[in-house]
C-alpha positions as CSV (number, residue, x, y, z in Angstrom):
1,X,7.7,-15.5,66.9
2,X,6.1,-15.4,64.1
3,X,8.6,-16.8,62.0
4,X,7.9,-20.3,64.4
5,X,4.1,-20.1,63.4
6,X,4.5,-19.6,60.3
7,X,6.6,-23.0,60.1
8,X,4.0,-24.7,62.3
9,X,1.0,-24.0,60.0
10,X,3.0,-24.3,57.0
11,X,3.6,-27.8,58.9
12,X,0.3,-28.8,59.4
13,X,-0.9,-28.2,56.1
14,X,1.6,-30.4,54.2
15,X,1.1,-33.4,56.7
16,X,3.2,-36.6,56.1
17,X,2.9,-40.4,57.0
18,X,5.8,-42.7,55.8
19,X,7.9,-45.9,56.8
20,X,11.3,-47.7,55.9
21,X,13.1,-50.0,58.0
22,X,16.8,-48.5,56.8
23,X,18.2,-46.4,59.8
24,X,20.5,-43.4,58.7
25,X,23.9,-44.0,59.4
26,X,26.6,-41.0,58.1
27,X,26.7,-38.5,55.4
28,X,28.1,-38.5,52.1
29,X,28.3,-35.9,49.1
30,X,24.6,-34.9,49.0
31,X,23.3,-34.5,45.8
32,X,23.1,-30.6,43.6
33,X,20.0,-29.6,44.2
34,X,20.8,-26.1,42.0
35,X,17.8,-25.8,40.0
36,X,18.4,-23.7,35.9
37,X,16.5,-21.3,35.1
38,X,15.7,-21.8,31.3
39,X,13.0,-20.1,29.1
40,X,9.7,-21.3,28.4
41,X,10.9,-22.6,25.2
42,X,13.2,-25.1,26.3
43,X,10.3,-27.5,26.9
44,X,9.5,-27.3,23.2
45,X,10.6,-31.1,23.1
46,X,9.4,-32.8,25.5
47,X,6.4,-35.0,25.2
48,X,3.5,-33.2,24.0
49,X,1.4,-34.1,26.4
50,X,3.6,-31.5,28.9
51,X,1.2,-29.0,27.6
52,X,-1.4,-30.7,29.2
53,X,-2.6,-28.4,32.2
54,X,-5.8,-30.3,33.4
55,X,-8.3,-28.1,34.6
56,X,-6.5,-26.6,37.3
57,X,-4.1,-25.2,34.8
58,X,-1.2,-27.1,36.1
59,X,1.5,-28.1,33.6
60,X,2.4,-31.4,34.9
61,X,4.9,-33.7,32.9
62,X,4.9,-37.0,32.4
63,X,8.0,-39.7,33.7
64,X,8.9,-40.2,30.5
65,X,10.3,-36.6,30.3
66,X,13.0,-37.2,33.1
67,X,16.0,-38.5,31.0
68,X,17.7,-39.5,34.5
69,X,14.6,-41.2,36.2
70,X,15.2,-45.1,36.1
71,X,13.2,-46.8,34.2
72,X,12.0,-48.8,36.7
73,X,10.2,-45.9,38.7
74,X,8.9,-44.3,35.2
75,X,7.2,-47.5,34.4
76,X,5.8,-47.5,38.2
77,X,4.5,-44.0,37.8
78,X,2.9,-44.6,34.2
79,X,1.0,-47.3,35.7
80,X,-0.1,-45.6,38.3
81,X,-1.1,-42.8,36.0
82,X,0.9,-40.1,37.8
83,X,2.5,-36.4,36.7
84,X,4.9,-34.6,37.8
85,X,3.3,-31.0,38.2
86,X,5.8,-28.1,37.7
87,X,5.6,-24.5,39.3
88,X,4.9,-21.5,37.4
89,X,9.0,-20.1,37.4
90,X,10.3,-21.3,33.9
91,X,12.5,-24.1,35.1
92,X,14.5,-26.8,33.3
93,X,11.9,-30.0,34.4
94,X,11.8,-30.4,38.3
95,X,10.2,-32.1,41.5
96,X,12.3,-35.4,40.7
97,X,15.2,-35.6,42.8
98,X,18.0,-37.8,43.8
99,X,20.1,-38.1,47.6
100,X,21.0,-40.2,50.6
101,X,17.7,-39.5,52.0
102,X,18.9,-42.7,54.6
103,X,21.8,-44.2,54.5
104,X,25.7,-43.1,52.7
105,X,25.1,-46.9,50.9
106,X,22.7,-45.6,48.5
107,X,20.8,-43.3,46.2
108,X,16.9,-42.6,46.6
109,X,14.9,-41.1,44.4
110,X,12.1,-38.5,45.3
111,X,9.3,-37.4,43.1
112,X,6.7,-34.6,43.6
113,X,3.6,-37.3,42.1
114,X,0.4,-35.9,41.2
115,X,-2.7,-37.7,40.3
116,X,-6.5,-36.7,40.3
117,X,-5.3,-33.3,41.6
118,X,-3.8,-35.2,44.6
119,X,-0.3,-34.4,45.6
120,X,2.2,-36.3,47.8
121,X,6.4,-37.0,47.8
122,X,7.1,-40.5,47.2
123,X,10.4,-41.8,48.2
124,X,11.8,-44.8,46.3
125,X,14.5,-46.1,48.7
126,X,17.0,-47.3,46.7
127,X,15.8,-46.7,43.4
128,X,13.3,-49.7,43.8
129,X,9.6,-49.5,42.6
130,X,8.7,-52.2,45.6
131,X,10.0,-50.6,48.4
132,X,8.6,-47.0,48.4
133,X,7.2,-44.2,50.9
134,X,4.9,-41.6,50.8
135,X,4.9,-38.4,53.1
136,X,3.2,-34.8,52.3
137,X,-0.1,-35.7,50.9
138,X,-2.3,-32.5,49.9
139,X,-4.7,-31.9,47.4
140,X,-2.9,-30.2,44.3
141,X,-5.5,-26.6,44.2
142,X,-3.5,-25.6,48.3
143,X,-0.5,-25.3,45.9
144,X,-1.5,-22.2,43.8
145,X,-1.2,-19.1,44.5
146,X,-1.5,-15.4,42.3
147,X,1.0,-14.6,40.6
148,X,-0.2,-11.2,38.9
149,X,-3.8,-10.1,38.2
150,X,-5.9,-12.8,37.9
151,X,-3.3,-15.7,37.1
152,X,-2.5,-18.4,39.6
153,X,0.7,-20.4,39.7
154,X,1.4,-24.1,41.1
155,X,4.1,-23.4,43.8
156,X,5.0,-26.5,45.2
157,X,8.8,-27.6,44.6
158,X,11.2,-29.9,46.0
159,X,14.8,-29.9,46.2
160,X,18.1,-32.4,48.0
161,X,19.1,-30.1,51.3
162,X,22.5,-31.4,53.8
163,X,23.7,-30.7,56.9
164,X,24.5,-27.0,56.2
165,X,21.2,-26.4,55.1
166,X,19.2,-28.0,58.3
167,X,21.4,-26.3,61.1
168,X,21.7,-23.4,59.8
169,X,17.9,-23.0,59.2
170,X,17.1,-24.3,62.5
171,X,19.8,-22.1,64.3
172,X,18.3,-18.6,62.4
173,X,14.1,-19.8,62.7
174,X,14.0,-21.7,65.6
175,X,11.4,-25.0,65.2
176,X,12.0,-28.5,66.3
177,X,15.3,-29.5,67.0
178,X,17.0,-31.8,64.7
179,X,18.6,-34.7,65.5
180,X,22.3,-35.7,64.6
181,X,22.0,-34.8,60.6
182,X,23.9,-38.2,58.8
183,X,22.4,-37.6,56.1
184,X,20.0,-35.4,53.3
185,X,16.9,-34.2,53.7
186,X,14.0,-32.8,51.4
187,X,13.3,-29.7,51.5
188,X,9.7,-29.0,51.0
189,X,9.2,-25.5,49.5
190,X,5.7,-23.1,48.7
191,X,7.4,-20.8,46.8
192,X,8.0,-17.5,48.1
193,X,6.3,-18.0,51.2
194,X,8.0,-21.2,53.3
195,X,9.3,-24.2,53.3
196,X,9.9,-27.5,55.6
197,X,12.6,-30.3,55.7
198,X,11.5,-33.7,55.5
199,X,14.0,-35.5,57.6
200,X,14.5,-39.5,58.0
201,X,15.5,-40.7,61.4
202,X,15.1,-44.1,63.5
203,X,12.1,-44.9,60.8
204,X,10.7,-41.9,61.0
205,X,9.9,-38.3,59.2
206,X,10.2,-35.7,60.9
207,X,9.4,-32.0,60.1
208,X,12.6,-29.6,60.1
209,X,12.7,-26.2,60.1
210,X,13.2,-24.5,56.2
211,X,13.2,-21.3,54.9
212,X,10.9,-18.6,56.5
């Protein structure tokens, strides 16, 4: 029991609102989602400007330091003046990922944006800047939490989850029941704490059980 409120509140926090007219159709290989675990250093060089932390102390990188982002979408989220914020774990860069959020035909592109300490996912379907949705929209400070005496850590991640992932999440927690899975989802994570799936179906996103 309350393992199922846990995911409803965790739920209702995140919120979501998005659109797409592609319906999801059958799975493919869904993309590694593995996250490395690299020391602080590693980020030595990137763009400077990854050190900038904004008053929050947030390290948030820019586009520009996601080799495998298209271009197209890093020009979309320069002008837009967006970051990518990062969580505290020393990661390799993260919260830009790639999957068949819809359809097996093609590859969409997720980001974790973050602009005046706003956060939200936005979807590019199809790795186009024009046709793009936005779900999970939260202001950026809900994301911290302590992480040892006085320090606070940004603990908002997201990663590429499959079939595997959903059903066996939903069969162990309980929550909504998902529809047939054809596809990826994101999985929508508060470190060490909980998690939600972002799932696309019939136009929709709906909110699947993640981890407890």
């Amino acid at each position: 029991m309350f393992r199922k409120i846990a995911f409803l509140v965790f739920s209702a926090v995140i919120g979501l609102s998005a659109s797409c007219g592609n319906e999801p159709e059958s799975i493919d290989d869904v993309a590694d989602s593995e996250i490395r675990r690299l020391p602080p250093e590693t980020f030595a060089d990137l763009p400077q400007n990854i050190h900038d932390v904004g008053e929050s102390g947030i390290r948030r990188l820019p586009p520009e330091a996601f080799a495998d982002l298209p271009q197209n979408i890093v020009r979309h989220l320069q002008a837009g003046g967006y970051t990518i914020p990062q969580t505290y774990e020393g990661l390799s860069p993260h919260n830009v990922i790639h999957g068949q959020f819809s359809s097996e035909e093609r590859i969409d592109w997720a980001v974790l944006c973050s602009k005046d300490e706003k956060s939200s996912i936005m979807i590019f379907w199809g790795g186009s800047e024009e046709d793009i949705s936005e779900i999970a929209k939260g202001s950026v400070r809900n994301s911290l939490q302590g992480i040892g005496g006085e320090e606070m850590g940004y603990s908002r991640r997201i990663t590429v989850v499959g079939k595997e992932y959903i059903l066996e999440h939903y069969q162990r927690y309980g929550g909504p029941e998902p529809p047939p899975i054809t596809h990826a989802g994101i999985d929508n994570a508060f470190l060490g704490k909980a998690s939600v799936v972002h799932y696309f179906h019939n136009g929709k996103w709906l909110r699947l059980t993640g981890a407890d």
